[in-house]
N, C-alpha and C positions, 0 to 999 in steps of 0.2 A: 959621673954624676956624684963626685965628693958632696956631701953636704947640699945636698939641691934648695933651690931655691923656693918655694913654695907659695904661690896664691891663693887664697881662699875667699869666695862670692858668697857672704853671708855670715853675720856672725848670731845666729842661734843656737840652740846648744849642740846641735850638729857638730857644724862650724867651730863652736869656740872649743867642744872639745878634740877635737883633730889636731887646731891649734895647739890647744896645750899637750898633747898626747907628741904631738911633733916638735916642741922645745925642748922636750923631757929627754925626745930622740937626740938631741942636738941638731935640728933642723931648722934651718932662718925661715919664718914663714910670716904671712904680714896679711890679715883680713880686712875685704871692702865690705861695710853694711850701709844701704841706702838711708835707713831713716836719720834725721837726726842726731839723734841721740840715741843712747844704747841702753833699750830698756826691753824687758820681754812681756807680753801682754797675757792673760792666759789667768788659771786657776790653777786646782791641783792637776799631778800627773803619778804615777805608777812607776817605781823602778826595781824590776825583776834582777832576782838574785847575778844575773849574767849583765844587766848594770850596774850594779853595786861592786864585784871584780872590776869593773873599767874603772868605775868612780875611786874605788880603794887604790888600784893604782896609779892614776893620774893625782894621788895626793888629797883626797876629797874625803875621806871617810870623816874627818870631824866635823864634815858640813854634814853629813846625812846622821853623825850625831847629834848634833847641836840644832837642825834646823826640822828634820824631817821624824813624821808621824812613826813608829813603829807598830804595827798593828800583828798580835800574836793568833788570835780567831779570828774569823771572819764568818757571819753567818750570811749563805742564800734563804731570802722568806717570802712568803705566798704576797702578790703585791694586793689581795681582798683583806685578808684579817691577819698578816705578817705573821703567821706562824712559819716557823725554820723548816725547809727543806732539804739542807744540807751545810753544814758546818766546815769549812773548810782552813786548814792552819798556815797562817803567812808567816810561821817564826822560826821556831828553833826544829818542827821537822823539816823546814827546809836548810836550815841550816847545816843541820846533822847531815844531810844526803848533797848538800851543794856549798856546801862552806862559806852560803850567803842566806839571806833571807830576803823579804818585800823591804820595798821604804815608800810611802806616800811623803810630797812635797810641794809645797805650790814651786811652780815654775820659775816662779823670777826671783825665789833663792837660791835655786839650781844654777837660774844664768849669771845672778851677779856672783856666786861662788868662783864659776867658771872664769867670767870676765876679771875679776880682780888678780885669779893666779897668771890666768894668760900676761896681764899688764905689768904683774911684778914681774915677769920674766923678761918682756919689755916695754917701758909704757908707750913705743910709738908701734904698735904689732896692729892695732886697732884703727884702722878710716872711718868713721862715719860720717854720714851726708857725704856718701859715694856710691851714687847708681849706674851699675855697671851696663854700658850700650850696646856693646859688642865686643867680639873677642876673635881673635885669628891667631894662626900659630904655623911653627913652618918645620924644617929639621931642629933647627936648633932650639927654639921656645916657643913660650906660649905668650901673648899678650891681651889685657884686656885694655879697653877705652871705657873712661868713665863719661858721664854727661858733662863734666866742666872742662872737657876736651883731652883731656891727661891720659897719656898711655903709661901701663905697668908692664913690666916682661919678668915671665918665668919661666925656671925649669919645667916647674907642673901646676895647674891652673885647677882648684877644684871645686865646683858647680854646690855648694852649697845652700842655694836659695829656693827651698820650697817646693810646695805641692806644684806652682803655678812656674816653675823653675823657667829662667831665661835662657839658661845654659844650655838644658835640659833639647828647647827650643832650637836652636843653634847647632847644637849634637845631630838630631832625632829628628826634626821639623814637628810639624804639628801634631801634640799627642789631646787631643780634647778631653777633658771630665766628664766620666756619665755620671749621673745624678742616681743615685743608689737607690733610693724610695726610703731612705731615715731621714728625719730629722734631729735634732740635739740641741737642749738647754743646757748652761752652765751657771749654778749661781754659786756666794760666797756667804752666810750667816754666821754672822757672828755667832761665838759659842755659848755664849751667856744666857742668852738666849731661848739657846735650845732646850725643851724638857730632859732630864736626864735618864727618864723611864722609856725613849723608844730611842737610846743609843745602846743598846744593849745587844751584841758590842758597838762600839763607834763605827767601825769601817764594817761596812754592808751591802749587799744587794738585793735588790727587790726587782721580778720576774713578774708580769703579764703579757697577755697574748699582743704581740706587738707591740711590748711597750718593755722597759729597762731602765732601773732606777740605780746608780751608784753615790752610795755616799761617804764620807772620808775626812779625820781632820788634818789638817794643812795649821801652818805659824804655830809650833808650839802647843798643839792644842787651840789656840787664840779662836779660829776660825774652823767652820765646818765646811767643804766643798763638796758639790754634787754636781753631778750629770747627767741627766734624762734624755732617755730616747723614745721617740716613736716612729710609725709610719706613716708617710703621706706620699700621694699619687705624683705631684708635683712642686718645682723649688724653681724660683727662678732669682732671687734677692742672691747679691754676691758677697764673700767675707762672712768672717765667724765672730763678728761683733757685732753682731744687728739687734738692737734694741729688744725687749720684748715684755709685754704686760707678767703681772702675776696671774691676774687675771686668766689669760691666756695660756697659759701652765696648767692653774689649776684646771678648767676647764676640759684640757686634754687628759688629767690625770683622776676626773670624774672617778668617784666609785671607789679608788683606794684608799688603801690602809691607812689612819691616823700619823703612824709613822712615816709616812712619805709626806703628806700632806701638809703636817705640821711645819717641817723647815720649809717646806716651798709659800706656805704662808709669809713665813719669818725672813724671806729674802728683800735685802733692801734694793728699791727698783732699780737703782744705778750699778748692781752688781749680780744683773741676769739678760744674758744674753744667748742668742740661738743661732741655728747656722745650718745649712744642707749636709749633706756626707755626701761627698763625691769619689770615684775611683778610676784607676787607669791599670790597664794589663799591665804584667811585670815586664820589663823590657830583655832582650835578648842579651844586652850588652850595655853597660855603664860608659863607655870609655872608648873616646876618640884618639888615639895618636898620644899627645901631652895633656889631653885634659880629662876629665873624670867628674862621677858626680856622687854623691854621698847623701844620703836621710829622704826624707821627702822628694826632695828634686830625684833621686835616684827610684825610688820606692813607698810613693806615698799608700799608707795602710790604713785602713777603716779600725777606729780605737776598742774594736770590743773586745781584743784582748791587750790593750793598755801598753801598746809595743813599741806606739810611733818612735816617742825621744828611746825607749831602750834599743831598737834599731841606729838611729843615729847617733848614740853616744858608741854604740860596737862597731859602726862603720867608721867613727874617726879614730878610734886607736887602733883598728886592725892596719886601717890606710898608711897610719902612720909609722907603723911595726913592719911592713911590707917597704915603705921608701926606706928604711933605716936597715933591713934588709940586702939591699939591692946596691947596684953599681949604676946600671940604666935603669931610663924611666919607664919603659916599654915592661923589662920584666916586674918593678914594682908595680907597676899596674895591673900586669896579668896576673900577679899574685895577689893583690890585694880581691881582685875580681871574684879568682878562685875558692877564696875563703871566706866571700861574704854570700854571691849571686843567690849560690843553693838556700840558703837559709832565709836571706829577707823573701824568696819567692816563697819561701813555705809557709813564711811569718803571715805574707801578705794572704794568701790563699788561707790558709787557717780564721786567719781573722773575718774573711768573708762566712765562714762558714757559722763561725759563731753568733755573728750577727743571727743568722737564722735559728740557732740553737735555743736564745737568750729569747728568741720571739717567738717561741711556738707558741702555738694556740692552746696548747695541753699543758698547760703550768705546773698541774700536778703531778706529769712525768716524770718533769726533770732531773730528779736525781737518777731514777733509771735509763735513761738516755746518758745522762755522763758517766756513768757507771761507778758514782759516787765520789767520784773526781775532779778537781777546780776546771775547766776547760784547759790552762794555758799548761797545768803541770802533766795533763792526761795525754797529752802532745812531745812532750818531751821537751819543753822551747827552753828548759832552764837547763840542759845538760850542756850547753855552748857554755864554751869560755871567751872571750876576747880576746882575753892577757896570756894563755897557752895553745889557742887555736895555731895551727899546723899556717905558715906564709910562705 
């Protein structure tokens, strides 16, 4: 398997960084994305110091200069009258201990970072308006069928689509979402906006009983992004872009502190939407024969500790460091498996756990229960590397 052949179902930042991670490798590899056009929908995201090593490696570090929030404090505050609960550092002592730090970023300068290096390296790497129908594979390849009837063949085929993964399907057979009992807002206020008396600091969270408030700027400054959660008994509306009043925000967010309330006033209707939080058991095994699967489609995660894209950007360079590795595709795979599985299961399980953490009834615990430590770094989850993890 000189130089294998590579397919890849999906180009979100999964996807697109696997791709790039596997040009770098000197591997030909060439992504089908269904929609249209190539664009990423979404607000901000979180990238923990163990993405920042993949992103610096993959050639990105002046995107996460140029593009992305650096937030050096971060304070936890009571979500009644915002007084700090716990202060925690997103900068230079992570840096000193992990030779990275946080970056906040809206997503779709992540992706088009992404997509632009992948394309310099080849502009015909990228399909879209190609929705993959099925897939069979035999000793020697793997092939997918697209809906405009066109079959692909590869060395190795890999499943990067999603929570709702086809591949995933295809592998595993039916794995259903249970509906977690959160719900989750996401809006975008412009900055100008905002008073500058309850961003103190900018990037923050706010904690009540069932309920968790993140906020964060994204463009430069330009833009402030949030995210609120709550609980609800039941969800049945599908997709994370379902309209939703402010109205309807506020309402749920009754009772709190000024400082919450005021950007979620300030959000323009067209750029607040909501969505259920769904989950699936971590699976035994990724990886059929020649094909595989990566980010969500492999291990989708509950965001409360901000891991989703940092998982899948670690699952496409490890993937990629593992084929480039290897002679066959059997042992890239088992290798790739071995130095991801343990960790997204812990990522995923962790993350469940914090959900409950973030929602206790007892607000004014909380620093006692974390033991005055951020939830993700109290874990350990930043002592991974991607770029020197053992393959």
């Amino acid at each position: 398997m000189t130089k294998p052949h590579v397919g890849i179902i999906g180009a979100g930042i999964g996807g697109l960084a696997a791709a790039l991670a596997m040009q770098r490798a000197g591997l030909r590899v060439r992504i089908f994305e269904q929609a249209p056009q190539l664009a990423e929908v979404g607000a901000g995201i979180s990238l923990s110091p163990t993405a920042a090593h993949a992103l610096n490696d993959l050639g990105l570090h002046d995107t996460l200069e140029a593009k992305a929030y650096k937030p050096e404090d971060q304070c936890v505050r009571h979500w009644r009258d915002g007084r700090p609960l716990m202060w925690v550092n997103r900068g230079q002592a992570l840096f000193d201990k992990y030779g990275e730090r946080y970056y906040l970023i809206h997503r779709a300068d992540l992706h088009d970072a992404l997509a632009r290096a992948v394309r310099a390296n080849d502009p015909d790497a990228i399909t879209v308006d190609a929705r993959c129908v099925g897939i069979t594979q035999d000793a020697a390849s793997a092939t997918l069928k697209l809906a405009s009837g066109t079959t692909h063949t590869f060395d190795v085929l890999v499943g990067a689509d999603g929570s709702r993964s086809m591949v995933r399907h295809h592998l595993f057979g039916a794995l259903e979402p249970q509906y977690t009992g959160y719900i989750a807002w996401r809006g975008l206020v412009p900055m100008h906006l905002v008073p500058q008396e309850i961003l103190q600091p900018p990037s923050g969270v706010f904690l009540g009983p069932g309920h968790l408030v993140n906020r964060y700027p994204v463009r430069n400054g330009e833009l402030l992004n949030f995210v609120a959660f709550a609980e609800r008994a039941d969800w049945t509306e599908e997709g994370w872009s379902i309209r939703s009043t402010v109205k309807e925000l506020l309402d749920e967010f009754e009772g709190w502190t000024s400082w919450v309330r005021r950007f979620m006033e300030l959000v323009p209707p067209n750029q607040l939407f909501k969505w259920g939080l769904f989950d699936r058991e971590p699976l035994s095994s990724w990886t059929r024969d020649r094909i595989t699967l990566l980010g969500d489609a492999a291990h989708p995660v509950l965001p409360f500790l901000g891991h989703g894209a940092v998982l899948a950007i670690e699952d496409g360079l490890v993937l990629a460091r593992a084929l480039a590795a290897s002679t066959r595709h059997d042992d890239a795979l088992e290798r790739y498996e071995r130095a991801r599985m343990e960790r997204a299961a812990f990522v995923v399980l962790q993350s469940r756990q914090a959900g409950k953490t973030f929602h206790d009834p007892d607000t004014d615990s909380y620093k006692e229960r974390s033991k005055g430590r951020s939830a993700d770094e109290g874990l350990g989850l930043f002592s991974y590397n991607p770029v020197t993890q053992a393959v």
